[in-house]
N, C-alpha and C positions, 0 to 999 in steps of 0.2 A: 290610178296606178296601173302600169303596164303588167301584164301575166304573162311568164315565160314559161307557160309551157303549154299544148295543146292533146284535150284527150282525146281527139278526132285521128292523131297519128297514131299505130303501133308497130314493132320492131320483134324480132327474135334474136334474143340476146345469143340465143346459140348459134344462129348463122352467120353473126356477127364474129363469133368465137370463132368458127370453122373458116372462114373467108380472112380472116387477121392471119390466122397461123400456118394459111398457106402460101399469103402473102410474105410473111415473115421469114419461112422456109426458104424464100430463095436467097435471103440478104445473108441466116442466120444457117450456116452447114454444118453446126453445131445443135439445132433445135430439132429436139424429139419430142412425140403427143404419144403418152400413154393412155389405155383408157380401162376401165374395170369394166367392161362389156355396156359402156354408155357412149358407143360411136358413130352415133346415125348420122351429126352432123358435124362429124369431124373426115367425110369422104376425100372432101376437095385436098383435106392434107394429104389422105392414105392414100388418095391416086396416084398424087404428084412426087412421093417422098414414101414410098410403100419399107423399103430399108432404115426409115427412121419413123416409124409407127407398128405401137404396140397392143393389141387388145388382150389382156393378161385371163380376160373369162369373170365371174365374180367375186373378187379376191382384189381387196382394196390394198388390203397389207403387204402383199404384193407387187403392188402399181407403185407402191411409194418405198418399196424397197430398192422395184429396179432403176427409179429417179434418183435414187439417192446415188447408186449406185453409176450412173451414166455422167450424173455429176461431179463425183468425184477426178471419173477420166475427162474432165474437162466439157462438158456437157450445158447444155440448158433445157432442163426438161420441164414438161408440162404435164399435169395429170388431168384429167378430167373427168368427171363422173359426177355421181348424185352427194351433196353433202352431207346427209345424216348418218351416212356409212363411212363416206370418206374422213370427219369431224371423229367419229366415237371408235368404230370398231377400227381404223388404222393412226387413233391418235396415239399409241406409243412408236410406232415407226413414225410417226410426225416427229414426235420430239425426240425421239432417241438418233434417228440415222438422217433426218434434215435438221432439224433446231440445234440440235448440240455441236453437230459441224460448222452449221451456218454455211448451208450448202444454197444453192439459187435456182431452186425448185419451187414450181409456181404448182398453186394446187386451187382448180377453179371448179367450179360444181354449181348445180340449181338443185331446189327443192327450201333454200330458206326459209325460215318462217314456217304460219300455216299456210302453204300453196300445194296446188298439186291434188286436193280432197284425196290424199293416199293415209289419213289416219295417224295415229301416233308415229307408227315407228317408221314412220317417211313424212316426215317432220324435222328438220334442224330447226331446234330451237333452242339448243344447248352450245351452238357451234360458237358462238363469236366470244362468249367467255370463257370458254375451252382454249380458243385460238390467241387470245389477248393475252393469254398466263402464261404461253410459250415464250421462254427468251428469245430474241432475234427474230420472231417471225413478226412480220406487218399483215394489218389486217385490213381487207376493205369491204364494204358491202353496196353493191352500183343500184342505182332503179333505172340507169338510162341506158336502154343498149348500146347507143353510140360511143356511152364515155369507156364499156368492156375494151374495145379496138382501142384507146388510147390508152387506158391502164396496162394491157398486155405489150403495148409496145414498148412502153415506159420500163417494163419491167425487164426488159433484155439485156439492160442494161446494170441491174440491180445486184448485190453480191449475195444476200440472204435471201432464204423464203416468202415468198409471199398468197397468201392466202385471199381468194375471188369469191364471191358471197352473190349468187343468182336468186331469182324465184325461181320458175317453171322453165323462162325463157324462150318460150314459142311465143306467146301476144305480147310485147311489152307496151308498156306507156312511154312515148318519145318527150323529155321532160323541157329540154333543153334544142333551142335552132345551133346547130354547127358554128362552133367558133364562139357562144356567146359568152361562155364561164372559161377560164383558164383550168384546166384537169391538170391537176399535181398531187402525187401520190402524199399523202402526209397534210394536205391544204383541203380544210373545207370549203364549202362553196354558199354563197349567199345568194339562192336563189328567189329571194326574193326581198326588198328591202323592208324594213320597217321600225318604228320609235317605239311602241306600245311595250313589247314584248317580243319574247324567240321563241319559237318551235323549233328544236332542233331534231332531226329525224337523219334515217337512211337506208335505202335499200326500196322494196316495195311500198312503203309509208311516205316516200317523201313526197308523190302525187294528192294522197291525202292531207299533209297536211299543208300544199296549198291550197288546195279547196277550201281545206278549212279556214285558209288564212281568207281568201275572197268574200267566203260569206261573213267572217267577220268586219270585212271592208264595208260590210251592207251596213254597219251599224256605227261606223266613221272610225271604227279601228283598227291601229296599223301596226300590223302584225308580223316579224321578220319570220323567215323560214332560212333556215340555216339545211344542207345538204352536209351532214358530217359523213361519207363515203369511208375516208380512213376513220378508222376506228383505233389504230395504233401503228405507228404515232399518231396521238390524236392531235388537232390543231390547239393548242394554248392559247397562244395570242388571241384566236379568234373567239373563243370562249371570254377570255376577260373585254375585248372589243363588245361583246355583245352583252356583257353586263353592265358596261359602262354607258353605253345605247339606248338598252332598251327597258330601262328603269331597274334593273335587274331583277328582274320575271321572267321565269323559265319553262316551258315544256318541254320534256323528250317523248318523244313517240319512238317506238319501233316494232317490229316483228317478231319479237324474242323476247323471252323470258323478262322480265321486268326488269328483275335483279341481276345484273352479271354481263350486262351488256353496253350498250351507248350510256344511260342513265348512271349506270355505275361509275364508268371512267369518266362523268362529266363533273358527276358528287364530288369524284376524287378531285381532280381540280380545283374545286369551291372549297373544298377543306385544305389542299394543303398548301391554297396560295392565301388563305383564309380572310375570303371574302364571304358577305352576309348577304345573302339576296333577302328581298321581296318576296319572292313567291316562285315554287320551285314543284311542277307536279312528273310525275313518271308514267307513263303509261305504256302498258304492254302485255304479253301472256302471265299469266297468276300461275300458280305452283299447282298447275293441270296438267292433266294427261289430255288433250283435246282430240275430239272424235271427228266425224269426217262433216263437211261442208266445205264448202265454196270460200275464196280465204275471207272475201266480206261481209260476210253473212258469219265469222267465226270472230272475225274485231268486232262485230257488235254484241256477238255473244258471249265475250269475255273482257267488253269493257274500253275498248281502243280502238272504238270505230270513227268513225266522221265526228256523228254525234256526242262522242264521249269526249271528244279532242278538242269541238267547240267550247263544249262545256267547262273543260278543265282548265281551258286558256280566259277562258270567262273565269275561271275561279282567281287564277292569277294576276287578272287585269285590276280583280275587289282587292289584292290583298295590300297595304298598307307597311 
């Protein structure tokens, strides 16, 4: 079975950010880049378009004030920064002056997950079910730098908020060859096919768990991996597709909280289309405050690392 993707490539999903939005500046005379003092690579915008770039200092509630507010006069603003500030400390100007408007303010950040070894409180691991609860907003979380440039472009176009879900963003893992999955906001991606079983994952985890799916290949089993990217709208169809597939045996992997994230919106689906799986396991951060390490070295220490993921998809291949 063919593998698409290689860990021998990596990207920065930031320069990727920085290089899309200044390209996009010249189509879009309407596009402005705020930043909460996380601008290193957002130069090539601020050079070229210095009259429509803002760095507000550290003061997130602020950055998405004045988006909201550049939106209103007809605007397409972007924020940028680190998301475990941008997620909590300016989630009521999220949903008070972007969500309730239904304004088309794009709010992109890294630090998901545990990445970064900056300790609890630079950490987002509370952000994507924070962001999922928000009326009107769309949520997505990339692991591939390439597909950030095509989500941002997409989103130009888009009338409501949309929320961008990074790791670190300086090394990424290139997942995908150019052109090989169709990138649609709302449509997850079948990165990998398989009969056995789904691992469905997004964001930093979805490299793990094709690994995971390979080394289960070593033992003749065919393991789908599913790219759930949006997270809301989540894809449906392709949810009950892959339970009709893959014997309906589930894994979610992700980088977050266990409860309140992918895992949760997928539960939701299986109950309230109510369908019975086979076997159906979660895996993710537990109801910790995690301390500093290396983000792989922190999935095995809380349970959703490689090895946990084999095992767990093992559990669900036994189940009956």
């Amino acid at each position: 079975m063919p593998v698409t993707f290689t860990f021998g490539e990596f990207l920065g999903a930031r320069s990727v950010i920085g290089s899309t939005l200044a390209e996009l500046g010249e189509t879009h005379e309407n596009l402005w880049v705020i930043t909460p003092d996380i601008g290193a690579t957002l130069v090539e915008f601020r050079d070229k378009y210095p009259d429509r770039f803002l760095d507000v200092g550290l003061a997130e509630q602020v950055s998405v004030g004045i988006a909201a507010g550049l939106a209103y006069d007809g605007n397409i603003p972007v924020v940028s920064g680190m998301l475990p500030f941008l997620s909590m400390r300016a989630l009521e100007q999220i949903r008070t002056d972007v969500c309730y408007p239904n304004l088309p303010v794009k709010i992109i950040g890294t630090h998901g997950g545990l990445v970064g070894n900056g300790g609890s409180t630079h950490y987002a691991v509370e952000d994507l079910s924070l962001m999922c609860s928000l009326t009107n907003m769309t949520v997505t979380s990339i692991g591939d730098p390439l597909m950030v440039g095509e989500i941002i472009r997409q989103s130009m176009t888009m009338q409501g908020p949309l929320y961008i879900r990074l790791a670190v963003g300086k090394k990424d893992k290139v997942l995908y060859e150019p052109g090989e999955h169709e990138v649609r906001i709302g449509k997850g991606i079948v990165a990998r096919q398989g009969t056995d079983a789904t691992i469905f994952t997004h964001g930093t985890t979805v490299a793990q768990a094709l690994e995971a799916a390979e080394k289960l290949a070593e033992d003749g089993r065919s393991i789908r991996v599913v790219d759930m990217f949006t997270l809301k709208p989540i894809d449906e169809d392709l949810i009950l597709q892959c339970a009709d597939e893959t014997g309906g045996r589930f894994v979610v992997l992700e980088d977050h909280l266990a409860y309140g994230g992918l895992a949760t919106r997928i539960a939701d689906v299986i109950a309230d289309r109510g369908l019975c799986l086979k076997g159906f396991e979660r895996l993710g951060i537990p109801q910790v405050y995690a301390g500093f390490g290396e983000d792989e070295q922190l999935r095995d220490k809380y349970g959703y690392g490689l090895e946990a993921t084999i095992a767990a998809t093992r559990r669900v291949l036994a189940a009956s």
